[in-house]
Backbone bond lengths (Angstrom), bond angles and torsions (degrees), N, CA, C in turn:
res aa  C-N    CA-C-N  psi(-1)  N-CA   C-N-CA  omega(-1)  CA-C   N-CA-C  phi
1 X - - - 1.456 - - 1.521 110.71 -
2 X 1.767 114.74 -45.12 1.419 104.45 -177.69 1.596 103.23 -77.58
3 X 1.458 140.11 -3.77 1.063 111.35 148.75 1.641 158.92 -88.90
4 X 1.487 83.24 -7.82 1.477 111.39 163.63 1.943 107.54 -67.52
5 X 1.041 99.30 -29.44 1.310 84.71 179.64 1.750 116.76 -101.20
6 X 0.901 104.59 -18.64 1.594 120.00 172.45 1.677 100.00 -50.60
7 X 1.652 105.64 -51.82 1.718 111.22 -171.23 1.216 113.13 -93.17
8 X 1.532 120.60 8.97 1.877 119.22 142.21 2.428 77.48 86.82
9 X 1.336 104.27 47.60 1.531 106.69 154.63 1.066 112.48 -101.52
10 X 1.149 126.98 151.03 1.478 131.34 147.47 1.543 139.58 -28.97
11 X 1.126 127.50 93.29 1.524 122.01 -152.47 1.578 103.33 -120.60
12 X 1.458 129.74 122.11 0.974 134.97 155.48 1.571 122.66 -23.00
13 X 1.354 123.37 88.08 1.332 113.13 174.56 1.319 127.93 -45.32
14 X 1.309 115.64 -23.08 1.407 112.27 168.09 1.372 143.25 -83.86
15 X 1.566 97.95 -2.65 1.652 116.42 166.86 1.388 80.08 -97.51
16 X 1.058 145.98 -35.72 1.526 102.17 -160.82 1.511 112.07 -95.37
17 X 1.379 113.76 -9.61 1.753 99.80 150.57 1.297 120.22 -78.05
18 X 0.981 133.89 -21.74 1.562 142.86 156.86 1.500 98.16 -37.94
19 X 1.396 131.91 -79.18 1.409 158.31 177.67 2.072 93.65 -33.48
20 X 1.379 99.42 -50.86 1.636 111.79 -173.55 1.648 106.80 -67.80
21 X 1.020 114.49 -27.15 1.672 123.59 -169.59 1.460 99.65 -90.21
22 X 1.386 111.92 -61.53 1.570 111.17 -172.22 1.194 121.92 -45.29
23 X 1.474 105.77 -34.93 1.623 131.74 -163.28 2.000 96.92 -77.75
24 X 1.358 99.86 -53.68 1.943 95.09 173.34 1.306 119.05 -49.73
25 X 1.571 113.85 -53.76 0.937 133.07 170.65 1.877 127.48 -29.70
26 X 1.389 92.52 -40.26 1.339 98.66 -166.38 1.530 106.83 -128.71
27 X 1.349 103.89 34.74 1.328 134.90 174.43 1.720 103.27 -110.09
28 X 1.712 107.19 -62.06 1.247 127.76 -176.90 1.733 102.10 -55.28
29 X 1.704 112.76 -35.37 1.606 91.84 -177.79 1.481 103.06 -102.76
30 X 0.556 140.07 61.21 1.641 156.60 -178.10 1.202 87.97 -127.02
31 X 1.418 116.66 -96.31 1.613 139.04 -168.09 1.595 107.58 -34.77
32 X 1.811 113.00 -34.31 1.682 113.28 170.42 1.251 115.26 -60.83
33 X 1.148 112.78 -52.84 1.769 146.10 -175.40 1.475 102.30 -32.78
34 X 1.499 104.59 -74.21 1.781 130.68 -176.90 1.473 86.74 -53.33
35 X 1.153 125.48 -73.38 1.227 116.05 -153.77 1.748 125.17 -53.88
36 X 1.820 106.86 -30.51 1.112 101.42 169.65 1.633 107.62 -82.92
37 X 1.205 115.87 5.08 1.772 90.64 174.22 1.725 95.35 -102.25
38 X 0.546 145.53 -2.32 2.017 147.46 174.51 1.165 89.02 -76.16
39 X 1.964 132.44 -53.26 1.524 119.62 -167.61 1.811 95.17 -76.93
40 X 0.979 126.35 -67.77 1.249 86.25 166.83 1.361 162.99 -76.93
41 X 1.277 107.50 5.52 1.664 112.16 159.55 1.734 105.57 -56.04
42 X 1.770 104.03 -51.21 1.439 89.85 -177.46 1.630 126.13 -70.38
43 X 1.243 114.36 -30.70 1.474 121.05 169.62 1.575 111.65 -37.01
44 X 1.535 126.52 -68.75 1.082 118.49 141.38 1.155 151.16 -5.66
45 X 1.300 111.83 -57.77 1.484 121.97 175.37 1.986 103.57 -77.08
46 X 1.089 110.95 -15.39 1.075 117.09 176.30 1.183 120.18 -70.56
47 X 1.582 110.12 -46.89 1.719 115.24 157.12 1.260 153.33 17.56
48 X 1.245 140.69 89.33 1.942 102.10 -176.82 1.434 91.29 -87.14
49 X 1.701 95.70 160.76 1.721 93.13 174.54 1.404 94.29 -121.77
């Protein structure tokens, strides 16, 4: 898809919000992901040993 559009083709607008959604989407669980390993890296560090 990003090369069809790179070379100025015709692209179904509706795959490419499809393409636009998936892409947030899997941005948004990334950004969850990281975030639960930072709470626990710090939980940890919180620790007594």
């Amino acid at each position: 898809l990003e090369e069809a559009v790179a070379h100025g083709e015709n692209v179904n607008i509706h795959q490419a919000v499809i393409a636009g959604e998936k892409a947030g989407l899997s941005f948004k669980l990334l950004m969850q992901v990281r975030n639960k390993v930072i709470d626990a890296y710090q939980e940890i560090m919180r620790m007594q040993v």
